[in-house]
VODORO-198230 format. One line per 4 residues: number of its first residue (from 1); for each residue x, y, z of N, C-alpha, C. Coordinates in steps of 0.05 Angstrom, whole numbers, plus 5000, padded with zeros to 4 digits. Layout:
VODORO-198230
NUM) X,Y,Z,X,Y,Z,X,Y,Z  ...
***
This chain:
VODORO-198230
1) 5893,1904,2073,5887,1932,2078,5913,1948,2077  5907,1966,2068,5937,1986,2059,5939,2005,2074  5973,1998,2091,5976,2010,2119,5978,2043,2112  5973,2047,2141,5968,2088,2141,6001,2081,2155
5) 6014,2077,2157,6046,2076,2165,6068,2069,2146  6088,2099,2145,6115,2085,2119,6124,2057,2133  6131,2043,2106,6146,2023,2105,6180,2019,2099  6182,2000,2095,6218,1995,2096,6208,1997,2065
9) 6237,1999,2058,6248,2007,2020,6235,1977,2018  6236,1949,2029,6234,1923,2013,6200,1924,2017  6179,1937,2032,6157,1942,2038,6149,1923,2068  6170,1922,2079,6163,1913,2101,6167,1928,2129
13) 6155,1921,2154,6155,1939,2176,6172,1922,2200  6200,1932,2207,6211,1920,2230,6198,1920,2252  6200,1891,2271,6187,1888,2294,6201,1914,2308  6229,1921,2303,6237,1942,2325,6228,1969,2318
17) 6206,1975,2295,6208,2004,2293,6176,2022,2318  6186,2043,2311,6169,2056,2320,6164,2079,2299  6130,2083,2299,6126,2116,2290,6119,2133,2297  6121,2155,2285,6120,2184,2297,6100,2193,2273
21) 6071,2206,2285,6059,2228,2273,6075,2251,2271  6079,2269,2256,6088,2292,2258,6066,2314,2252  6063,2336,2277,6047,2355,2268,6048,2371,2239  6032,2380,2225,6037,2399,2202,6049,2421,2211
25) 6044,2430,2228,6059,2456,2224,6090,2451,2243  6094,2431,2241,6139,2420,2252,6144,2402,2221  6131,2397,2207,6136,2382,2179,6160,2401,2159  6157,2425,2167,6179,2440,2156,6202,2436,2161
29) 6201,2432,2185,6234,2423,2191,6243,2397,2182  6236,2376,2166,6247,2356,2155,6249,2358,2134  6278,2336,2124,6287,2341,2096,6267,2336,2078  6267,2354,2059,6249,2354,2034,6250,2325,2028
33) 6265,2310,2027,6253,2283,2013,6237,2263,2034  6244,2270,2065,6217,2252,2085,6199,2275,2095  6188,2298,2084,6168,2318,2080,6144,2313,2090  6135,2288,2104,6114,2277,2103,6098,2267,2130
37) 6076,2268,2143,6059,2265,2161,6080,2247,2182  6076,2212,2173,6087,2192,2182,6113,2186,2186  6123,2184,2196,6153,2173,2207,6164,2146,2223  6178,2133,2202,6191,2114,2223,6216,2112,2226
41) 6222,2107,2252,6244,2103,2262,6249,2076,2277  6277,2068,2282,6279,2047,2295,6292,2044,2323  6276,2034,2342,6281,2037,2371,6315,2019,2372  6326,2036,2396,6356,2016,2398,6347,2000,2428
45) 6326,2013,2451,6337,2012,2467,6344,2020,2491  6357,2058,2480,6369,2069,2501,6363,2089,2493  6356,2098,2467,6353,2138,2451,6326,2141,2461  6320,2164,2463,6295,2173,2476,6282,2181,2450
49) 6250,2189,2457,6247,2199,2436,6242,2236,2431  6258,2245,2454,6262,2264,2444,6289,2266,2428  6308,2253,2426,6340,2244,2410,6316,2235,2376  6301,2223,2381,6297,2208,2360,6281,2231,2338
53) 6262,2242,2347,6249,2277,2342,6269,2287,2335  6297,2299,2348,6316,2319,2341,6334,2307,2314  6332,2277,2313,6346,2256,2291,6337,2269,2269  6308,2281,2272,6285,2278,2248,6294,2306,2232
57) 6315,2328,2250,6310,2350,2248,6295,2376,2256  6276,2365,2270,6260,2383,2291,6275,2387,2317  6277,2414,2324,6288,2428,2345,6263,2411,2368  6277,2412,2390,6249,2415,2414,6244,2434,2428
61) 6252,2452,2421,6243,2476,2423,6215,2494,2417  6210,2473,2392,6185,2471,2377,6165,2450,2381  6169,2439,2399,6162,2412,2397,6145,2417,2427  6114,2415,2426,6096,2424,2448,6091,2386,2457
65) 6061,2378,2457,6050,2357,2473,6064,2335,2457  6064,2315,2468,6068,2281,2461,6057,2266,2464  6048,2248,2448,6018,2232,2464,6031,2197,2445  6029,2184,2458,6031,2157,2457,6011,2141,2474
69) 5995,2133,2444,5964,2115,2458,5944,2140,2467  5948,2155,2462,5938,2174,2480,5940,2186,2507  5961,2177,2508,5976,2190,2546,6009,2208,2538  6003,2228,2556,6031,2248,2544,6053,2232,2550
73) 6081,2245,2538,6107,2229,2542,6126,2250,2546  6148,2254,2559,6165,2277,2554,6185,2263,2534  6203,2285,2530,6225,2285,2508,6237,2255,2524  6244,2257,2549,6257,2234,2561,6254,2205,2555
77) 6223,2215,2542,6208,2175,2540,6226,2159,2524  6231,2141,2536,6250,2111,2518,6226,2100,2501  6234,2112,2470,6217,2093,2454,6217,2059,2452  6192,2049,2449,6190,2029,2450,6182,2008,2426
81) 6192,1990,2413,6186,1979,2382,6150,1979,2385  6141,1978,2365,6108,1982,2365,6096,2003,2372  6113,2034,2388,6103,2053,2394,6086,2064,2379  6077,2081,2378,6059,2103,2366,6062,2130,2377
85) 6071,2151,2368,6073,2173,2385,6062,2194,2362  6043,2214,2370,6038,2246,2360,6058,2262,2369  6067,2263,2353,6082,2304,2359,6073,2323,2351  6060,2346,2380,6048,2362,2370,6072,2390,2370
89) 6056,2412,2365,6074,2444,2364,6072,2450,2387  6097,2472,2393,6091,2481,2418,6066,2503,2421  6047,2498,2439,6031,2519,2439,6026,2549,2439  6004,2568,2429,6008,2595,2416,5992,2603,2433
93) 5984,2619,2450,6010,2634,2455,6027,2612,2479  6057,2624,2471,6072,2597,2496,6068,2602,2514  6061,2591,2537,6065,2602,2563,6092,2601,2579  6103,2626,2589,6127,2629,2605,6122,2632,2636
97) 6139,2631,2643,6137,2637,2676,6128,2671,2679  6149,2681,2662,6159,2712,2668,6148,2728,2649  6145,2750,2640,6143,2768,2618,6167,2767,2597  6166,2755,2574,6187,2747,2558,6208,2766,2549
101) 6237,2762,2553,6253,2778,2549,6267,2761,2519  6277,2778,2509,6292,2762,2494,6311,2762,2473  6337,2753,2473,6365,2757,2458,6364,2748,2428  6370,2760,2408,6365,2750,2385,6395,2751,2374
105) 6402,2730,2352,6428,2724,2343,6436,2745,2321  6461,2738,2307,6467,2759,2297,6456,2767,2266  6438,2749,2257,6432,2749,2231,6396,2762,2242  6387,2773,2262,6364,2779,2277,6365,2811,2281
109) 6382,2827,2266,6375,2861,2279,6356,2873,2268  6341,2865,2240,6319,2886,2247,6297,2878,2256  6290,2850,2259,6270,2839,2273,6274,2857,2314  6304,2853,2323,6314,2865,2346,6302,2888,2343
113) 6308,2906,2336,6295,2945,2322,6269,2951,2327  6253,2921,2316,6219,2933,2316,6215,2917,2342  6226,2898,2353,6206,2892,2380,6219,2914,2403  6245,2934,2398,6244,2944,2418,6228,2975,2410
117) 6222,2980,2387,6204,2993,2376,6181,3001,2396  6173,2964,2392,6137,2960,2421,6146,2958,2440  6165,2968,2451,6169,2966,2475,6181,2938,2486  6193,2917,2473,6192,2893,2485,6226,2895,2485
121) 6236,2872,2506,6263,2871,2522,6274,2855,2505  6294,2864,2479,6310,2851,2465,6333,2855,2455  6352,2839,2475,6380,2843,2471,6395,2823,2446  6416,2836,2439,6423,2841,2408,6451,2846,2400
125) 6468,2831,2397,6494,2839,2387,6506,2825,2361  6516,2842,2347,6525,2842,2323,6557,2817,2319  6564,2821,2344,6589,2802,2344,6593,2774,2366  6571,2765,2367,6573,2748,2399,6572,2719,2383
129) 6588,2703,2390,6586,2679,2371,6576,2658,2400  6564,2639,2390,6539,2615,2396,6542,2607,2425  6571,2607,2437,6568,2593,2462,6566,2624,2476  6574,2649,2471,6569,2668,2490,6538,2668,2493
133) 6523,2667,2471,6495,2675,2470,6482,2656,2488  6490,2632,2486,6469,2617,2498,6479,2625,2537  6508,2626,2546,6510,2640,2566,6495,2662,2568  6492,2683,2555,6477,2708,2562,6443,2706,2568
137) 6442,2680,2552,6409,2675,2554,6396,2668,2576  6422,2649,2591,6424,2630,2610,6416,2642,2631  6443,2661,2638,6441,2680,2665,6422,2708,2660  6406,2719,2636,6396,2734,2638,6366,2726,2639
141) 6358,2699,2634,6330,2685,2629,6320,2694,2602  6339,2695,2581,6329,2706,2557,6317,2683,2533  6296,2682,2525,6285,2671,2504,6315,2679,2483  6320,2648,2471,6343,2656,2449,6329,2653,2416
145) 6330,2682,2403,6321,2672,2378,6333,2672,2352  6331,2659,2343,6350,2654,2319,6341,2630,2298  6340,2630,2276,6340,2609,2251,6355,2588,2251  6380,2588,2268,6396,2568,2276,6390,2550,2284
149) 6388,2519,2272,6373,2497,2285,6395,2484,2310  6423,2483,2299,6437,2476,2317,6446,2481,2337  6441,2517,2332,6448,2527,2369,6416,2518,2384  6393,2515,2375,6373,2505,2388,6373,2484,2402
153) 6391,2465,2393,6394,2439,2393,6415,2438,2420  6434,2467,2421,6449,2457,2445,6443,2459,2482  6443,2433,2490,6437,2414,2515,6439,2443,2534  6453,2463,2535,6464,2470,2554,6438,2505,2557
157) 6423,2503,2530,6403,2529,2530,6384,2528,2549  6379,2543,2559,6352,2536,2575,6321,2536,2558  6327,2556,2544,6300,2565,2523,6301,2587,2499  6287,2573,2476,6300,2579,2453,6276,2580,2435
161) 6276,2604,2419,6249,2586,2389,6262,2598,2364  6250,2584,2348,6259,2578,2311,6245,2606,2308  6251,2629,2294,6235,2644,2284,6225,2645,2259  6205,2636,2242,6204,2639,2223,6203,2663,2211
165) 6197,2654,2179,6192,2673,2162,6221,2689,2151  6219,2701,2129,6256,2707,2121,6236,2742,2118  6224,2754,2125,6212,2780,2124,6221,2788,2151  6223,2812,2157,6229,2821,2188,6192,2827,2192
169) 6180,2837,2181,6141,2840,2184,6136,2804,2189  6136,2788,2168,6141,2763,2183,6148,2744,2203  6169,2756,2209,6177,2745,2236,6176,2759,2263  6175,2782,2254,6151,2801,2278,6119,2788,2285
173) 6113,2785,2268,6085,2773,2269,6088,2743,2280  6100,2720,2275,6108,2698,2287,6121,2701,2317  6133,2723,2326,6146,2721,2346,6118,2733,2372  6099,2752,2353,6081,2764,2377,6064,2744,2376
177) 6059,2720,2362,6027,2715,2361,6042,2690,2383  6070,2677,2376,6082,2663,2394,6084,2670,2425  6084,2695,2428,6093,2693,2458,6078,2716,2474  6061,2734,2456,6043,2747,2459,6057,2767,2484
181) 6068,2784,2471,6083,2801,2498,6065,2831,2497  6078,2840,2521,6055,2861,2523,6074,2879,2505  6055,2898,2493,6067,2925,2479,6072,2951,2483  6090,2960,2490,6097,2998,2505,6111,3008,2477
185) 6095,3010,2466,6108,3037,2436,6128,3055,2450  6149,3062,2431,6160,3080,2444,6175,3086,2468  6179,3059,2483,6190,3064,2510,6220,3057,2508  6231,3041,2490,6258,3031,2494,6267,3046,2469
189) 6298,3049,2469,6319,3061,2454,6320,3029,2431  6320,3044,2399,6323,3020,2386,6349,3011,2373  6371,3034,2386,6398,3028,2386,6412,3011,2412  6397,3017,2431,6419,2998,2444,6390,2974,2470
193) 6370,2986,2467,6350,2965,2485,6336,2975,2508  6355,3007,2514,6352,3023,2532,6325,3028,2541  6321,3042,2569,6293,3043,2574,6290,3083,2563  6269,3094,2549,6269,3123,2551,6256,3131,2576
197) 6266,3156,2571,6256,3172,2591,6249,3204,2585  6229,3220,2592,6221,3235,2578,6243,3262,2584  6252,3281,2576,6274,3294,2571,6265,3328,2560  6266,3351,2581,6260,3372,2575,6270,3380,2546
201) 6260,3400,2535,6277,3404,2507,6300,3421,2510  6303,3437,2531,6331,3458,2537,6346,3441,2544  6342,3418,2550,6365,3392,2560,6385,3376,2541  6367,3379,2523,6370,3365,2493,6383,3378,2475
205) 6373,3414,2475,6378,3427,2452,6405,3433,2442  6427,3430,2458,6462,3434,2453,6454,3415,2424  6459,3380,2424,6446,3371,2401,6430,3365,2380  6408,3387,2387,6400,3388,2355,6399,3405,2331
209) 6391,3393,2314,6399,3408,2289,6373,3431,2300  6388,3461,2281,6363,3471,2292,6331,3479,2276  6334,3460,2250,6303,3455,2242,6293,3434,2262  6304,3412,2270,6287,3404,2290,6284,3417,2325
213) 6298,3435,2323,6292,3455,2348,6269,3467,2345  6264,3483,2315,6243,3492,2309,6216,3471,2305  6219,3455,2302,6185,3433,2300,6191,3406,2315  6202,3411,2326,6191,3384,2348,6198,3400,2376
217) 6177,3389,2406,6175,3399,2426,6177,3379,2446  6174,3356,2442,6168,3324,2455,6195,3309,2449  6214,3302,2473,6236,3299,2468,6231,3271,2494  6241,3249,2480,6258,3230,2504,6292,3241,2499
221) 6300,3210,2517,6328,3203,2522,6338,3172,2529  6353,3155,2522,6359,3131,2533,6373,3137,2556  6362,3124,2579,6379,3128,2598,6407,3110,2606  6404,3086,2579,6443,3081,2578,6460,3091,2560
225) 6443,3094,2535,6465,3101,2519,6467,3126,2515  6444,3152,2523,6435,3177,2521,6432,3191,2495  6427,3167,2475,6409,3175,2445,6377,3198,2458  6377,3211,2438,6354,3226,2435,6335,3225,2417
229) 6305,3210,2425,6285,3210,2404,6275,3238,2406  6254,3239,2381,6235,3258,2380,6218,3245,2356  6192,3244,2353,6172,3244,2331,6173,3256,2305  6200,3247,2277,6207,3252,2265,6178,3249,2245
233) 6198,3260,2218,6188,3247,2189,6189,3218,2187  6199,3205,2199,6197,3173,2197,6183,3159,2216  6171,3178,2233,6139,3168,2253,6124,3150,2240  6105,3158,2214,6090,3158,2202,6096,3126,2201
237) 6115,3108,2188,6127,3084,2173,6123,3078,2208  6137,3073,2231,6147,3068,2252,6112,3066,2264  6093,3077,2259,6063,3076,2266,6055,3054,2251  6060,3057,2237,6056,3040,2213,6059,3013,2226
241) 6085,3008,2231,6091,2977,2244,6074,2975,2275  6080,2991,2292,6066,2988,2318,6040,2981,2308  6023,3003,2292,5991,2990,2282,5983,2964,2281  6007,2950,2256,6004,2924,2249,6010,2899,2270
245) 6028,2909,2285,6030,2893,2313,5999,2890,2330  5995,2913,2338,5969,2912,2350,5954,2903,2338  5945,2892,2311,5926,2875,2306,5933,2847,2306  5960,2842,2297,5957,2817,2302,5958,2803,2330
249) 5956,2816,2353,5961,2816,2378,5933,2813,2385  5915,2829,2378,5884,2830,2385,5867,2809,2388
***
């Protein structure tokens, strides 16, 4: 009978190995040439199999239930030769303790732009390299996001996810259906994260040009950085995205 498990290059199976199902949708993260369902690996011992998962290329970050025989395992479990283990995805929507805040890396600003767009808490800097971020994540409780497999990988994060998709509409959509946050259009500054606040127009008017004195009447303000919105010509596009959020949120 022709085994449902890879074999060794000579077609044979070490007493010490173990395999790993891999869910379809974490199959992305392995190299294009072991692309494939089945996985084996070989127990030492002492590597867990969450070490042995992260060997594979998969973050655990991404990495939801474990089932060996059918009973769960954490990342901690000491694989065992003859094991059998499923790896599933982390679940959609994730569940958090808190209402998800969350820091995105530096290759992440316009994805940053549209979630503070809906209102969602996402801090964002242009110059912060890998060990500040994961500090900032640490002490602020921030979801860290980034394409970076290796800062995912580091021991010291508390919580982290892969964002897919190379589209900023793409990875907007992966990030809400992931963590399903609530949406306030319009409430945060999308220059700096700020919260608005609504802002008389004689308060405002020293700064504006004065065609927009003449047609707009509805004025915020950031209350850190003290940018000034108003319901421009570029509403229309900016509706546009909030719309598309709300459905895939629905």
């Amino acid at each position: 009978m022709k085994s449902r498990y890879p074999l060794h290059q000579n077609g044979t199976v070490s007493e010490r190995d173990a395999r790993l199902r891999i869910s379809s949708e974490l199959t992305m993260f392995l190299p294009v040439s072991r692309r494939q369902e089945w996985q084996r690996v070989t127990t030492d011992g002492t590597s867990t199999l969450g070490h042995h998962v992260e060997s594979l290329g998969i973050p655990l970050t991404e990495v939801g239930p474990m089932l060996a025989e059918g009973r769960g395992v954490p990342p901690s479990y000491l694989l065992a030769p003859g094991d059998v283990v499923e790896v599933g995805p982390v679940p959609r929507p994730q569940p958090l303790p808190d209402e998800p805040r969350f820091l995105l890396d530096v290759h992440l600003g316009t994805l940053a732009r549209r979630l503070r767009l809906l209102g969602i808490d996402a801090a964002y800097h242009n110059d912060m390299d890998d060990p500040a971020l994961v500090v900032q994540a640490n002490e602020e409780r921030r979801v860290l996001l980034t394409q970076d497999r290796g800062l995912l990988r580091r021991r010291a994060l508390w919580l982290g996810a892969y964002v897919r998709g190379s589209r900023p509409a793409d990875q907007l959509r992966d990030l809400l259906q992931r963590f399903a946050p609530p949406l306030r259009p319009w409430t945060r500054c999308t220059a700096c994260n700020g919260e608005l606040e609504p802002v008389a127009k004689q308060e405002v008017e020293p700064l504006l040009e004065a065609g927009t004195q003449r047609t707009y009447d509805v004025y915020g303000r950031c209350e850190r950085c003290g940018q000034v919105y108003w319901r421009g010509a570029h509403s229309d596009h900016l509706e546009k995205i909030i719309s598309q959020a709300r459905a895939w949120t629905s």
